[in-house]
PyMOL CGO cylinders between C-alpha atoms (Angstrom):
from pymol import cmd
from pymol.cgo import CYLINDER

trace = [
    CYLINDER, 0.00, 0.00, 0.00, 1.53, 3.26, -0.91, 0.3, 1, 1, 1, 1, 1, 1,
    CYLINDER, 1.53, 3.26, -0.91, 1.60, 6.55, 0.92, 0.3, 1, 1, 1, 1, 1, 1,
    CYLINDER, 1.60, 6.55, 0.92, 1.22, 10.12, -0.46, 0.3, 1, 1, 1, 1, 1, 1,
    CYLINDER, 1.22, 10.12, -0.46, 4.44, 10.37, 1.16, 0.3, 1, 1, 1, 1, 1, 1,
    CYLINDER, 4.44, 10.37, 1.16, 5.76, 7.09, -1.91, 0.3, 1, 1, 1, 1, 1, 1,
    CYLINDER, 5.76, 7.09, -1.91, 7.02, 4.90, 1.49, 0.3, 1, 1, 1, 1, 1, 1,
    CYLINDER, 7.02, 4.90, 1.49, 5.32, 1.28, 0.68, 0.3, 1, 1, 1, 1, 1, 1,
    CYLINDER, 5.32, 1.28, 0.68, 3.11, 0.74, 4.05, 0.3, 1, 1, 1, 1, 1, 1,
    CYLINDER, 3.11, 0.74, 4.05, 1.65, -2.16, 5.48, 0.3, 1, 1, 1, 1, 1, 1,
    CYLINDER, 1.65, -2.16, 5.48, -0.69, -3.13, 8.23, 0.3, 1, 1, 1, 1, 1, 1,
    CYLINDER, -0.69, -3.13, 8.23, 0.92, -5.01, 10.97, 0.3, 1, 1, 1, 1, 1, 1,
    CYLINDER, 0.92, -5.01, 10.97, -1.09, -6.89, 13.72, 0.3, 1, 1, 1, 1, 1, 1,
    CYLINDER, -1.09, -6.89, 13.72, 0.40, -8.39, 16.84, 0.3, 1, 1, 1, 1, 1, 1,
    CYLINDER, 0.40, -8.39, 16.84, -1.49, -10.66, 18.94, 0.3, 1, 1, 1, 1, 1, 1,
    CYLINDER, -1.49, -10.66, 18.94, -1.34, -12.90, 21.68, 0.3, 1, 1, 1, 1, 1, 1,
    CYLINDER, -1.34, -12.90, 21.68, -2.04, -13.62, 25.17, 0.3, 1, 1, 1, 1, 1, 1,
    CYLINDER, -2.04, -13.62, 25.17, -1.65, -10.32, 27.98, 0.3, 1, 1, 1, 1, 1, 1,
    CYLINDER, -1.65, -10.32, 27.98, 1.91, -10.41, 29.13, 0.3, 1, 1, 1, 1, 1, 1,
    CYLINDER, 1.91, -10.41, 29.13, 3.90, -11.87, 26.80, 0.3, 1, 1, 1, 1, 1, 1,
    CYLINDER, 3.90, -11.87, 26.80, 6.14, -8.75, 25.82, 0.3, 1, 1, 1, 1, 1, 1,
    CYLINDER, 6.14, -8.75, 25.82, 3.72, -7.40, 22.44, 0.3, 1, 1, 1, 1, 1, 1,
    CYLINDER, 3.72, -7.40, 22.44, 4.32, -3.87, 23.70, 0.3, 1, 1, 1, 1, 1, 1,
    CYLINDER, 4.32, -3.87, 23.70, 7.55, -4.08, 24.90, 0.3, 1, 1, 1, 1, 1, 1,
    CYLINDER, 7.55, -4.08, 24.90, 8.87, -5.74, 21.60, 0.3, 1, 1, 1, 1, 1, 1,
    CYLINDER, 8.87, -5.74, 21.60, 7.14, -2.84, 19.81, 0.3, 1, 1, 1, 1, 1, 1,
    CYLINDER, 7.14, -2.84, 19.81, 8.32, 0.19, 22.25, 0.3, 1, 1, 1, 1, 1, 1,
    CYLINDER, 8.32, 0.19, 22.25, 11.91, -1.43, 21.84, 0.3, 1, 1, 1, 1, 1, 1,
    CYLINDER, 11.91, -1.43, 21.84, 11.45, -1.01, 18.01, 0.3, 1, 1, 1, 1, 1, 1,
    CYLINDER, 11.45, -1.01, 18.01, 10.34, 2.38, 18.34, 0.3, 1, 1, 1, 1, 1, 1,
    CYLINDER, 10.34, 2.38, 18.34, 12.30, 3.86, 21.09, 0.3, 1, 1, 1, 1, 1, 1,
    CYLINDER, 12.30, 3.86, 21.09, 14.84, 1.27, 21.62, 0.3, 1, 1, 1, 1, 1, 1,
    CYLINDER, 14.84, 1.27, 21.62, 13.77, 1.03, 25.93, 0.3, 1, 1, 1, 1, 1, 1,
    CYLINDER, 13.77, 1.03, 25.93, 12.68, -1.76, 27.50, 0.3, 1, 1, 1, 1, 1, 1,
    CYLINDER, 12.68, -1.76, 27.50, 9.93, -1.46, 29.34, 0.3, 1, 1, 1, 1, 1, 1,
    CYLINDER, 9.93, -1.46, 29.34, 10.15, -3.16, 32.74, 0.3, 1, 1, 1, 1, 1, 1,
    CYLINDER, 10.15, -3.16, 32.74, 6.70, -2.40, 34.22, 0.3, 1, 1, 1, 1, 1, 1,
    CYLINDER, 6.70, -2.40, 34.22, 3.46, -4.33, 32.23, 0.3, 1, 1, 1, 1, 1, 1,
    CYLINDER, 3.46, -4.33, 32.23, 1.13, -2.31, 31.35, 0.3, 1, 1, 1, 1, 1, 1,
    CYLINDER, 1.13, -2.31, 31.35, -1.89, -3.69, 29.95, 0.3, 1, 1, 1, 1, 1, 1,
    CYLINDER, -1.89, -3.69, 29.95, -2.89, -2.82, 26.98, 0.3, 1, 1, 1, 1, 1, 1,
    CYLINDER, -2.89, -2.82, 26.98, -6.67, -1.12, 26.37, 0.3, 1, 1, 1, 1, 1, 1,
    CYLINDER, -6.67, -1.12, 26.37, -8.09, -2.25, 22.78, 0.3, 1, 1, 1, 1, 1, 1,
    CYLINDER, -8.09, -2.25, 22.78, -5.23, -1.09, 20.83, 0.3, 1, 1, 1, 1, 1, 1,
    CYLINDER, -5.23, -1.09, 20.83, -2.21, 0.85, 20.19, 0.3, 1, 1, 1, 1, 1, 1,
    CYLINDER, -2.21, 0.85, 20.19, -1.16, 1.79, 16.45, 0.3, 1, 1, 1, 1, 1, 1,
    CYLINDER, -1.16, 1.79, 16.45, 2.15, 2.80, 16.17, 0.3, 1, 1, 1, 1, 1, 1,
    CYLINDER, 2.15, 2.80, 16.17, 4.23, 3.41, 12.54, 0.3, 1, 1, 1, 1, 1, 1,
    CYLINDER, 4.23, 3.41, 12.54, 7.46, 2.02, 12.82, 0.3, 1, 1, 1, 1, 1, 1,
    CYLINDER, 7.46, 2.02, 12.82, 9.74, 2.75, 9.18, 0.3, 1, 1, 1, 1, 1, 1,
    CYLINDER, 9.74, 2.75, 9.18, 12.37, 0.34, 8.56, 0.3, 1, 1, 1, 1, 1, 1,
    CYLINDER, 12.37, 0.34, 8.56, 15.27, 1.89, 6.19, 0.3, 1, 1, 1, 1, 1, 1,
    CYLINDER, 15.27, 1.89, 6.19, 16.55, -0.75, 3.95, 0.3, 1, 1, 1, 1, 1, 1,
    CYLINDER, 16.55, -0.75, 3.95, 18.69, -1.80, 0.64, 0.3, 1, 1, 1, 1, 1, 1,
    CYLINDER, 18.69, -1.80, 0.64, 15.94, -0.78, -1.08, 0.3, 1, 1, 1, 1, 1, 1,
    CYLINDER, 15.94, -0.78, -1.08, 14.52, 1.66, 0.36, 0.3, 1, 1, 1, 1, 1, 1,
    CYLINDER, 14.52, 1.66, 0.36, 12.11, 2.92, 3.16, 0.3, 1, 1, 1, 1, 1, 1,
    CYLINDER, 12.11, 2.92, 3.16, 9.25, 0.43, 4.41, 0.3, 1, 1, 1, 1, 1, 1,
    CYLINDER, 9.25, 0.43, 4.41, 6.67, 1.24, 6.81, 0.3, 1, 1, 1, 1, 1, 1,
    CYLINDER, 6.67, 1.24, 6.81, 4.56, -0.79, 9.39, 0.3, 1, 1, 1, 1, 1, 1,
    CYLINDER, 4.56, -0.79, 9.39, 1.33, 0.39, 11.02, 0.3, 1, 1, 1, 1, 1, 1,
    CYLINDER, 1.33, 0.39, 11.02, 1.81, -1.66, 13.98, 0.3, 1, 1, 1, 1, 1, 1,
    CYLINDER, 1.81, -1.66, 13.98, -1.08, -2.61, 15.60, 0.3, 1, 1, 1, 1, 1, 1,
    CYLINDER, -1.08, -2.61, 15.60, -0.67, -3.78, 19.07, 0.3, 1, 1, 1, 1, 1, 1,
    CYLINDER, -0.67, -3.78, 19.07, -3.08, -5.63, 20.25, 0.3, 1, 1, 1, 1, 1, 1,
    CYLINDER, -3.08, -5.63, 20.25, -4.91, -6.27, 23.57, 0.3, 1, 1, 1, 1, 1, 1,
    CYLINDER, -4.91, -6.27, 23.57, -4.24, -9.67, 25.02, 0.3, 1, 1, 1, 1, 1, 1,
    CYLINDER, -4.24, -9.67, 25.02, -7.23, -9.97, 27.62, 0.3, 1, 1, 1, 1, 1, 1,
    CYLINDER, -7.23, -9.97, 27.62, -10.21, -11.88, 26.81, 0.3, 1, 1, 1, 1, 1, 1,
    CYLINDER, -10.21, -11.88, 26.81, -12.70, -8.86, 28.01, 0.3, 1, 1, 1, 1, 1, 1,
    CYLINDER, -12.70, -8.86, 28.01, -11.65, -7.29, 25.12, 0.3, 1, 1, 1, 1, 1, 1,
    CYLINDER, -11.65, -7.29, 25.12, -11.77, -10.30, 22.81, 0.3, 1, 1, 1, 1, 1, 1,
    CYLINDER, -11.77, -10.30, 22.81, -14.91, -9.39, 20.86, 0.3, 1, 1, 1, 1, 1, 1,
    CYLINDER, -14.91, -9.39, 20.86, -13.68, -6.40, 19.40, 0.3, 1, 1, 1, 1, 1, 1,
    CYLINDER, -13.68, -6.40, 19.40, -10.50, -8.35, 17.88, 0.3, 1, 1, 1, 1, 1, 1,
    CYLINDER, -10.50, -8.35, 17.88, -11.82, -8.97, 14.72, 0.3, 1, 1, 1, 1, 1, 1,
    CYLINDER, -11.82, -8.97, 14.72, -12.27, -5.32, 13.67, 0.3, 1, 1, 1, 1, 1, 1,
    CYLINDER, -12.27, -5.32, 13.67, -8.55, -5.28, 14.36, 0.3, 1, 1, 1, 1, 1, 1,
    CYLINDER, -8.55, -5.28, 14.36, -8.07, -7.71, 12.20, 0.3, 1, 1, 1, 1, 1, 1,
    CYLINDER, -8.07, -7.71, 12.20, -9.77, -6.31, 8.71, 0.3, 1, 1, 1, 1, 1, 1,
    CYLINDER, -9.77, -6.31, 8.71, -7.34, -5.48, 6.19, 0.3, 1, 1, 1, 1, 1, 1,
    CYLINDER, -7.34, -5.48, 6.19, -4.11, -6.90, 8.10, 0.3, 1, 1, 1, 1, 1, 1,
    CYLINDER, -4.11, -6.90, 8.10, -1.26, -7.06, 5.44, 0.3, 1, 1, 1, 1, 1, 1,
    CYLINDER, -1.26, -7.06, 5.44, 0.66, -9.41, 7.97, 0.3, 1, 1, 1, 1, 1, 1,
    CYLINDER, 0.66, -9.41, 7.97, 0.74, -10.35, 11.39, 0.3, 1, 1, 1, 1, 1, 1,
    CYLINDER, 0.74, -10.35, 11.39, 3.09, -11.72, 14.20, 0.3, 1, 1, 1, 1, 1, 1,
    CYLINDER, 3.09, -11.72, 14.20, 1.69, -14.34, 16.93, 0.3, 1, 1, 1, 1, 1, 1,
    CYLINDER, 1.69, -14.34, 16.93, 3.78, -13.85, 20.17, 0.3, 1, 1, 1, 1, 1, 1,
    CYLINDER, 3.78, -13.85, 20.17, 3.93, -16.40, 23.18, 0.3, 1, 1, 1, 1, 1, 1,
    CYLINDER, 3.93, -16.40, 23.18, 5.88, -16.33, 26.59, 0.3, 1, 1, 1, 1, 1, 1,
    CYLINDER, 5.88, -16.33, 26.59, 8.59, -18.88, 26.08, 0.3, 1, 1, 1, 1, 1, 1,
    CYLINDER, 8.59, -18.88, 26.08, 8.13, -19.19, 30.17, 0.3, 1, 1, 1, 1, 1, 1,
    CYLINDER, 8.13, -19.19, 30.17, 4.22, -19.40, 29.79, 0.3, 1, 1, 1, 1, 1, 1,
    CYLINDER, 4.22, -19.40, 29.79, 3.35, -23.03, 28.50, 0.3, 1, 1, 1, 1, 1, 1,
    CYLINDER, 3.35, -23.03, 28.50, -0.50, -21.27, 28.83, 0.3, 1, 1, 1, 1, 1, 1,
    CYLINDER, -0.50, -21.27, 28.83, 0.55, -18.70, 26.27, 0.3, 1, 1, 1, 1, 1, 1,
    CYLINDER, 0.55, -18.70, 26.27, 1.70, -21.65, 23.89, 0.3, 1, 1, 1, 1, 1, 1,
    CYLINDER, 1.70, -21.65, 23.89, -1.26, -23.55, 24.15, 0.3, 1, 1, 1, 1, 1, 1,
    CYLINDER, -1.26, -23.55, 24.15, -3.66, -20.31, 22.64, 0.3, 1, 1, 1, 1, 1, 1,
    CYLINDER, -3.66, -20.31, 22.64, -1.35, -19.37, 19.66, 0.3, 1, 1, 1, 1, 1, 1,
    CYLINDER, -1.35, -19.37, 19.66, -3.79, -22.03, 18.19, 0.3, 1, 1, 1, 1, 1, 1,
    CYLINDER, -3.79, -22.03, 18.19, -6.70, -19.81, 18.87, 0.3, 1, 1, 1, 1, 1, 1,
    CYLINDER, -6.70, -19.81, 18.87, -5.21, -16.86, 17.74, 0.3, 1, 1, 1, 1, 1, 1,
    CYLINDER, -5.21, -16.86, 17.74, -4.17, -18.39, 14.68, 0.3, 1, 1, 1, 1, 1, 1,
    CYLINDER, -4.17, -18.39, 14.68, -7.74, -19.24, 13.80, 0.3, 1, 1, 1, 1, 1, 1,
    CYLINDER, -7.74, -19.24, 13.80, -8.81, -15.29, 14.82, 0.3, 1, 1, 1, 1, 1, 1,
    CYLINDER, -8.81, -15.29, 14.82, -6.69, -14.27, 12.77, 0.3, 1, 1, 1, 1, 1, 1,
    CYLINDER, -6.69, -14.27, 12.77, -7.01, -16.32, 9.44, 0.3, 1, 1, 1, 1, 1, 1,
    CYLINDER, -7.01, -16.32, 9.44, -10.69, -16.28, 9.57, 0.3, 1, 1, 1, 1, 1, 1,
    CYLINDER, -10.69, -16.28, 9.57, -10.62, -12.73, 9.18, 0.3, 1, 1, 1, 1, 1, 1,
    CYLINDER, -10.62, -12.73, 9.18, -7.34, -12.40, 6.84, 0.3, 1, 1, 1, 1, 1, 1,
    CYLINDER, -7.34, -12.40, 6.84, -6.58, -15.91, 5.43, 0.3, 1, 1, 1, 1, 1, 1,
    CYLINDER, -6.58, -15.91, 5.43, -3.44, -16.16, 3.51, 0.3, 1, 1, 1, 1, 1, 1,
    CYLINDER, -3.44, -16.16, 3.51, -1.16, -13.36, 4.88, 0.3, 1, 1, 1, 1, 1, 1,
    CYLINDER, -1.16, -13.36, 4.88, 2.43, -13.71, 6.09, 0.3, 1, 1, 1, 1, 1, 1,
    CYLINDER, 2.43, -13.71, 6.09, 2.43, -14.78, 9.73, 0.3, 1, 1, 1, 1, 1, 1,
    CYLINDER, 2.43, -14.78, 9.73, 5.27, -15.09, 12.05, 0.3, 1, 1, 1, 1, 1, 1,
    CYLINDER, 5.27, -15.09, 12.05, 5.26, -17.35, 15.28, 0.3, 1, 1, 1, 1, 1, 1,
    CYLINDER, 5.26, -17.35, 15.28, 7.65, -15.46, 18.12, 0.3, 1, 1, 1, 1, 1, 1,
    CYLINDER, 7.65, -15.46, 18.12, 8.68, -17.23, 21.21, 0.3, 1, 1, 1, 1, 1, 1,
    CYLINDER, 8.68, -17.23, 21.21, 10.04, -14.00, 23.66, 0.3, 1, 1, 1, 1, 1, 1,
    CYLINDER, 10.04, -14.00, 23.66, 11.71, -13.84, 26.49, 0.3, 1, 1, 1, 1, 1, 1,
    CYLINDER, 11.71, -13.84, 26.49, 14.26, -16.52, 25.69, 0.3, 1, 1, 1, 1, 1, 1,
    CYLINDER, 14.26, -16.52, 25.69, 16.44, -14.86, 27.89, 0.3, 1, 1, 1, 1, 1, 1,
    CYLINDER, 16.44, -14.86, 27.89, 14.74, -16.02, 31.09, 0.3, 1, 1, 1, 1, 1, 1,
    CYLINDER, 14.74, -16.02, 31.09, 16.82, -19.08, 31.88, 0.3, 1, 1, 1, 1, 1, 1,
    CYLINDER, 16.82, -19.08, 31.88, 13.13, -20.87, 33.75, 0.3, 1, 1, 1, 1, 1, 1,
    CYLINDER, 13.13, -20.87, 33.75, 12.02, -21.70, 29.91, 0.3, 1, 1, 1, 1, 1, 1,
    CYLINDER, 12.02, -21.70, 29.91, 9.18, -23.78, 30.23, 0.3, 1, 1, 1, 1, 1, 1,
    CYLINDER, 9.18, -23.78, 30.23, 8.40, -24.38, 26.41, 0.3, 1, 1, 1, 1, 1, 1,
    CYLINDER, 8.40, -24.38, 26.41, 11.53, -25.78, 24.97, 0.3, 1, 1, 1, 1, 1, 1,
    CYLINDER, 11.53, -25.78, 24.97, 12.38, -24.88, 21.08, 0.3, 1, 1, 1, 1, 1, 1,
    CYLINDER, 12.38, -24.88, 21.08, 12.30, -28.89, 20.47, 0.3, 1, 1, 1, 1, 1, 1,
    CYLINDER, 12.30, -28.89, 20.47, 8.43, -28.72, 21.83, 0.3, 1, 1, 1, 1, 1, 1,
    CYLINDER, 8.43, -28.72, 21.83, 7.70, -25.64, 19.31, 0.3, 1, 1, 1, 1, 1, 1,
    CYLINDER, 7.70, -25.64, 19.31, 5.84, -27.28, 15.89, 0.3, 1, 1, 1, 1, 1, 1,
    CYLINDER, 5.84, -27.28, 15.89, 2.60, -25.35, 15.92, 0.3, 1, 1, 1, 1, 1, 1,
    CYLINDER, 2.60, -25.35, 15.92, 4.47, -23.12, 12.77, 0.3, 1, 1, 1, 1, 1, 1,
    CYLINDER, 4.47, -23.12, 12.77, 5.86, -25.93, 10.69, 0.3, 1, 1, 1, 1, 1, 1,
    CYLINDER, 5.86, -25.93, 10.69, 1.84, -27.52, 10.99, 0.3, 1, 1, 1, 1, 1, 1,
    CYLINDER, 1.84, -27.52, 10.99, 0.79, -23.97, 9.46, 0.3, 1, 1, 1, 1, 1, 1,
    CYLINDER, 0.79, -23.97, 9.46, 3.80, -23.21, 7.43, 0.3, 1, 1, 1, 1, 1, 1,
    CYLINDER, 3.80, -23.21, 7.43, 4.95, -20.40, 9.38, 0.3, 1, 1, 1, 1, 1, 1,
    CYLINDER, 4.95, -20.40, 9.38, 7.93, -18.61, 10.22, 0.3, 1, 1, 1, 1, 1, 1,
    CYLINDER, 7.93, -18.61, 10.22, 9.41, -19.29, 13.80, 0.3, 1, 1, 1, 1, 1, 1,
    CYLINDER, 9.41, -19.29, 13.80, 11.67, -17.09, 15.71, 0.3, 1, 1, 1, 1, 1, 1,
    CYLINDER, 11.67, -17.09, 15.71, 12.92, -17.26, 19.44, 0.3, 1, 1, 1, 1, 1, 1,
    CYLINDER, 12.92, -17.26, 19.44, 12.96, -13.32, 20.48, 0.3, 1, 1, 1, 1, 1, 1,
    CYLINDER, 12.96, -13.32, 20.48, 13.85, -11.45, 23.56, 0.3, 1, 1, 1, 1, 1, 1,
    CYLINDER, 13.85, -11.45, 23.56, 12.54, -8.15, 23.56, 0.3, 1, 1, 1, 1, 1, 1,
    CYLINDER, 12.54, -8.15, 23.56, 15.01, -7.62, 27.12, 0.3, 1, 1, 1, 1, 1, 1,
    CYLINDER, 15.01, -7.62, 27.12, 18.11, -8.28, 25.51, 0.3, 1, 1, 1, 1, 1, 1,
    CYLINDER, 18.11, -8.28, 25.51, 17.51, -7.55, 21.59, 0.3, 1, 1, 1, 1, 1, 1,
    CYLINDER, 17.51, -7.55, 21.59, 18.31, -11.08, 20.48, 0.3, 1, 1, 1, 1, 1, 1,
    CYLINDER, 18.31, -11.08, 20.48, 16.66, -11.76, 17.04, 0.3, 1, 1, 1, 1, 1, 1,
    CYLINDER, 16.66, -11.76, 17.04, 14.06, -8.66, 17.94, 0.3, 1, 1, 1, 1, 1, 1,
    CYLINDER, 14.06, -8.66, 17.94, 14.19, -7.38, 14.36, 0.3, 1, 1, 1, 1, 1, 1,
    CYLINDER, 14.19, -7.38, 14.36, 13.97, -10.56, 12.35, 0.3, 1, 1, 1, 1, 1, 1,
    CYLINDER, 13.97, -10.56, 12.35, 10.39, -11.13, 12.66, 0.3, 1, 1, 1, 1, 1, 1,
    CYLINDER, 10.39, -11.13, 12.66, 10.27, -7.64, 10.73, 0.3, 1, 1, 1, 1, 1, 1,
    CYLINDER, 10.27, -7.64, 10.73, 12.73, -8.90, 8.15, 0.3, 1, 1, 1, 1, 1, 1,
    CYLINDER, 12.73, -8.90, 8.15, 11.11, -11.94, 7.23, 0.3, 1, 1, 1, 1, 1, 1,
    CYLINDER, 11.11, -11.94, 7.23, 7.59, -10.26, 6.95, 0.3, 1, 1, 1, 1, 1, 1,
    CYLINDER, 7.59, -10.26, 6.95, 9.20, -7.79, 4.80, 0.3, 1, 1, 1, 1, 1, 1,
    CYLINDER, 9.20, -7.79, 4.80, 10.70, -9.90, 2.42, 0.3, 1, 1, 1, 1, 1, 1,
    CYLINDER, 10.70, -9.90, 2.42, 7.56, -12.08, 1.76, 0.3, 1, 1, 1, 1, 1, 1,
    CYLINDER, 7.56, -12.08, 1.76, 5.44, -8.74, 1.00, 0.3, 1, 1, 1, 1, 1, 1,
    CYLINDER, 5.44, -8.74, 1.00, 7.70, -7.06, -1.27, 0.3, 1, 1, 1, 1, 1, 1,
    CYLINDER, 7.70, -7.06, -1.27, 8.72, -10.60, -2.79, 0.3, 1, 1, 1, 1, 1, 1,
    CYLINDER, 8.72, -10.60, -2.79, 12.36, -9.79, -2.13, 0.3, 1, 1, 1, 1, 1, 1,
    CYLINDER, 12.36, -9.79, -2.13, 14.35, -12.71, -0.26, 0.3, 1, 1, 1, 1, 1, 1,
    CYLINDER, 14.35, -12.71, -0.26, 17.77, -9.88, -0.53, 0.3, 1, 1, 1, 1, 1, 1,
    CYLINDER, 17.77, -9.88, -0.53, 16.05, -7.21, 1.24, 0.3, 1, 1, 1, 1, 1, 1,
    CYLINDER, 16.05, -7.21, 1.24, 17.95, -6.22, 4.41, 0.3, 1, 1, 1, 1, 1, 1,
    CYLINDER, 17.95, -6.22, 4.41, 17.66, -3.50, 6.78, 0.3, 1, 1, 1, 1, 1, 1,
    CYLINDER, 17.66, -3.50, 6.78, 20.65, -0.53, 7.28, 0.3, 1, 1, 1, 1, 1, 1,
    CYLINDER, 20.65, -0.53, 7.28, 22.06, 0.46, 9.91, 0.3, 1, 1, 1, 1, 1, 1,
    CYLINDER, 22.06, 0.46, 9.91, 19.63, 2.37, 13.00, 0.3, 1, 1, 1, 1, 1, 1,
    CYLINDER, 19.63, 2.37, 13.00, 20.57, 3.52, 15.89, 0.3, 1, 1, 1, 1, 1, 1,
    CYLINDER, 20.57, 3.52, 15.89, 17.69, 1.57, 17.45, 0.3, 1, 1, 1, 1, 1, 1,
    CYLINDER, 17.69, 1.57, 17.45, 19.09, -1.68, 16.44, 0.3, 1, 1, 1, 1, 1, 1,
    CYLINDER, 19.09, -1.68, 16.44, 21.42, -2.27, 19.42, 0.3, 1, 1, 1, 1, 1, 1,
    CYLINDER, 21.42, -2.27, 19.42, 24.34, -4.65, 19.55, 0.3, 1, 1, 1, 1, 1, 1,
    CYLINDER, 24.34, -4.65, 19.55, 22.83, -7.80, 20.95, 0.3, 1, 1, 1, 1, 1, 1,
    CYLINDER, 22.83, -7.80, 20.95, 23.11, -7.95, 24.77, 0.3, 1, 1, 1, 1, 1, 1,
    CYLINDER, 23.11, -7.95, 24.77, 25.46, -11.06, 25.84, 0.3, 1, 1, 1, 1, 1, 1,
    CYLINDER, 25.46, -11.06, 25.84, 23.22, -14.12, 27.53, 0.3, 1, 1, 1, 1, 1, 1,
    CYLINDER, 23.22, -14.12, 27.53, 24.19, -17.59, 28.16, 0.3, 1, 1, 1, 1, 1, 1,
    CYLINDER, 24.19, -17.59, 28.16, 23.96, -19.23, 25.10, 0.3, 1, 1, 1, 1, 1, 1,
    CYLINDER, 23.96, -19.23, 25.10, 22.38, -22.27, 27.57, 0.3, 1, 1, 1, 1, 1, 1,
    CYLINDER, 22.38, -22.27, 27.57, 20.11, -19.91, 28.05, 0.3, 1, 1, 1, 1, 1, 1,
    CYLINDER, 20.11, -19.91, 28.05, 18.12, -19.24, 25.02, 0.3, 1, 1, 1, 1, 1, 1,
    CYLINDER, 18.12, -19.24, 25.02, 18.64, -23.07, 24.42, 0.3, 1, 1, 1, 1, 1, 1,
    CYLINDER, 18.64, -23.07, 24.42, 20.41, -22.78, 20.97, 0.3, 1, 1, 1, 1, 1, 1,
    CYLINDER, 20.41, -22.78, 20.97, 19.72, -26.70, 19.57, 0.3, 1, 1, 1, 1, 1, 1,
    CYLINDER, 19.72, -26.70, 19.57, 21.48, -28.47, 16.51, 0.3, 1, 1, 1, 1, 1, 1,
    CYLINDER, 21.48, -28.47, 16.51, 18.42, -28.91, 15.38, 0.3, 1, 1, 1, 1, 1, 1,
    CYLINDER, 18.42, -28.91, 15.38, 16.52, -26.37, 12.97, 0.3, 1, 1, 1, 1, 1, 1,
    CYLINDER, 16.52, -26.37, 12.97, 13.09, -25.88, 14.06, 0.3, 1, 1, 1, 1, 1, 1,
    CYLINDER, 13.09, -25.88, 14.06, 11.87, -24.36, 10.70, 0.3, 1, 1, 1, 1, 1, 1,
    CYLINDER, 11.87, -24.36, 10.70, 13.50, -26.97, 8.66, 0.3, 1, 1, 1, 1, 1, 1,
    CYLINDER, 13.50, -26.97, 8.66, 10.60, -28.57, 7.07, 0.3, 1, 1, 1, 1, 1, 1,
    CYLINDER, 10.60, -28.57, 7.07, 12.62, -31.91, 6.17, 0.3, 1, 1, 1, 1, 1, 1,
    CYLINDER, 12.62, -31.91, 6.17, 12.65, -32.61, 10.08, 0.3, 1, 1, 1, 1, 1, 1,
    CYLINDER, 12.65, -32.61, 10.08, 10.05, -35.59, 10.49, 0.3, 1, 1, 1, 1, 1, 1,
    CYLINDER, 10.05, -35.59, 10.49, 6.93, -34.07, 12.32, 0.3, 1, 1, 1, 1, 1, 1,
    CYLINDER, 6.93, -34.07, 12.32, 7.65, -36.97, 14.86, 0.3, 1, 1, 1, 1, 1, 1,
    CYLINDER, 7.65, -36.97, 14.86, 10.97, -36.37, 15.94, 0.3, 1, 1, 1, 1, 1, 1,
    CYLINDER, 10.97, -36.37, 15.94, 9.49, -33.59, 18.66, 0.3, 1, 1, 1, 1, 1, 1,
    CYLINDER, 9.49, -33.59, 18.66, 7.16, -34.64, 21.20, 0.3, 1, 1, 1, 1, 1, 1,
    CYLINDER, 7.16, -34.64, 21.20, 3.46, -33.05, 19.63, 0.3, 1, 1, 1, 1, 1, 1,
    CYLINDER, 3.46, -33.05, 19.63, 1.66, -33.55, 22.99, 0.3, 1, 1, 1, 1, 1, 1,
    CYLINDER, 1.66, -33.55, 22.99, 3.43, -31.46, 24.56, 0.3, 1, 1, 1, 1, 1, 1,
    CYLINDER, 3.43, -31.46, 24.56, 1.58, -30.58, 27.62, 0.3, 1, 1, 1, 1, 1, 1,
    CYLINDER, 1.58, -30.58, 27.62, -0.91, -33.40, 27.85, 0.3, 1, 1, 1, 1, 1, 1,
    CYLINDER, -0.91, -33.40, 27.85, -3.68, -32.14, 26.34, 0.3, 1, 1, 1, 1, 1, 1,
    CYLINDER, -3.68, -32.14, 26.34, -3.17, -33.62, 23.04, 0.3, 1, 1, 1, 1, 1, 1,
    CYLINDER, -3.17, -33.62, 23.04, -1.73, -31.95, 20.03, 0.3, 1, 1, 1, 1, 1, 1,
    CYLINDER, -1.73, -31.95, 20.03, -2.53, -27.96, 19.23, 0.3, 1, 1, 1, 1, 1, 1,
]
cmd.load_cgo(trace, "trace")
């Protein structure tokens, strides 16, 4: 969608469960702070957040989403006209996991086929409590998995990337330099639980993780 101003703009949506860093990740974007206190979010927050890059500017309307269920009923009207969207869960939450399946279906009844990202935050938190081996709800979809932590800036602008390659069909795109986009903070690599294994590689048998993964039967 182009602006008066010629900047190619899209409409972002991020959703999820309350608490799971949406409005941190998106304040860290814009402002590069972390925000320590949680604030919940009323209805929802639109923020534009440009992205210089090898090809030019790129713009997301961010739209930040509520994640309580009082306010679940006005969701869809969020939804309309969503160019893309990124699903985030608490990596330290096995709850949060459980509903990306729920908002999956939100969203795709209301904007089926758009480029979706699953995001894992706060991988920095060494209590993880859904380990990247237990993550397959994206490779059942065919979506794009990323662990994030919105604390320490690991892979907090790749979700971005990815989404912006699909939608302007460019797999060389890459974003320049911004003062924003801090230098990685150092964590235990034990931490964020880096595995061998390739959790987006779609030539990994479905049954080489554990699908039940809390129980309750697969997502």
């Amino acid at each position: 969608m182009q602006q008066p101003d010629g900047i190619p703009t899209f409409k972002l949506v991020i959703v999820g469960d309350g608490g799971t860093g949406k409005t941190t990740f998106v304040k860290r974007h814009l402002s590069g702070e972390f925000e320590k206190k949680y604030i919940p979010t009323i209805g929802v927050d639109v923020h534009p957040m440009l992205f210089n890059t090898n090809c030019g500017p790129i713009r997301f309307e961010v739209w930040d989403t509520a994640g309580q269920e009082k306010f679940g009923g006005l969701k869809d009207g969020y939804y309309v006209q969503a160019h893309c969207a990124i699903i985030m869960f608490d990596v330290t939450s096995r709850d949060t996991y459980k509903n990306v399946a729920t908002w999956y279906k939100d969203l795709v009844r209301v904007c089926e086929g758009i480029p979706i990202v699953l995001v894992g935050n706060k991988c920095d938190v060494k209590d993880r409590k859904v380990k990247q081996r237990q993550i397959t709800f994206h490779r059942k979809k065919n979506l794009q998995y990323y662990d994030v932590s919105a604390k320490s800036n690991y892979n907090f602008e790749r979700p971005f990337l990815w989404i912006a390659r699909k939608l302007t069909g460019n797999p060389n795109l890459v974003f320049v330099a911004d003062p924003r986009m801090l230098k990685p903070a150092e964590i235990d690599p034990r931490t964020i639980q880096q595995e061998s294994i390739d959790i987006n590689d779609p030539n990994i048998p479905m049954n080489s993780f554990n699908d039940d993964v809390f129980g309750n039967g697969p997502i």
